[in-house]
C-alpha positions as CSV (number, residue, x, y, z in Angstrom):
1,X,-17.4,-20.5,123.5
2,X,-15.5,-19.2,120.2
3,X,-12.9,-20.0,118.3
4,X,-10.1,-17.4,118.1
5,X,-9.5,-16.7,115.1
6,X,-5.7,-16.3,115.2
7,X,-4.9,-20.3,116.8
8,X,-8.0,-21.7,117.4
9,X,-8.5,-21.8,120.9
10,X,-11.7,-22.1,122.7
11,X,-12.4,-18.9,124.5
12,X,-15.2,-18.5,126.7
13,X,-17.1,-14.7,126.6
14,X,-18.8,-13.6,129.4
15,X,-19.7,-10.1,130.6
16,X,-18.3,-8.6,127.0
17,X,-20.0,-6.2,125.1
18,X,-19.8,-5.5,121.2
19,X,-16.3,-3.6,120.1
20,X,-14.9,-4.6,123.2
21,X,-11.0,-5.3,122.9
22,X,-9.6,-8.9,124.5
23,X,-6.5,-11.2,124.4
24,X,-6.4,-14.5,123.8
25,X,-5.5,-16.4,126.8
26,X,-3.1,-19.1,124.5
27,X,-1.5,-16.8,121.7
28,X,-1.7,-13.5,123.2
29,X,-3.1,-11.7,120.3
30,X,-6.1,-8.6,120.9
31,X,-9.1,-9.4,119.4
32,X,-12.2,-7.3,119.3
33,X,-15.8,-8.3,119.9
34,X,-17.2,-7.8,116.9
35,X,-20.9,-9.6,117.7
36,X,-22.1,-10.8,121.1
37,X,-25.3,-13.1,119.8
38,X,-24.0,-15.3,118.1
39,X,-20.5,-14.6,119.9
40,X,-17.9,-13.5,116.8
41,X,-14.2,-12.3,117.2
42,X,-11.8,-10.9,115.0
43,X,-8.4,-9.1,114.9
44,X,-8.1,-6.1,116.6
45,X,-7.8,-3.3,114.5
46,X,-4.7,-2.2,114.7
47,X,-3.7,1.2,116.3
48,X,-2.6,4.4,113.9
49,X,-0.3,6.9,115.3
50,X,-1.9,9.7,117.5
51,X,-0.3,13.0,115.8
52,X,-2.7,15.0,118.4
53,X,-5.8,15.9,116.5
């Protein structure tokens, strides 16, 4: 279990890999994988405008 970083909830990772995007099941926000041992989230980075290069 980890702590989202966002509100605190308790959020279970299983089956994630490192860089992998998620949501938060209480506030809603993405969050990215940013280690699997020991389990660490953060905010999603978030995403720039594609100008198609």
């Amino acid at each position: 279990m980890v702590a989202c970083p966002e509100c605190a909830a308790e959020i279970e990772l299983s089956n994630v890999e490192q860089g992998e995007i998620i949501t938060c099941p209480e506030c809603g926000v993405e969050l990215e994988v940013l280690s699997v041992n020991p389990p660490t989230l953060g905010l999603a980075p978030a995403e720039g405008e594609d100008w198609g290069e």
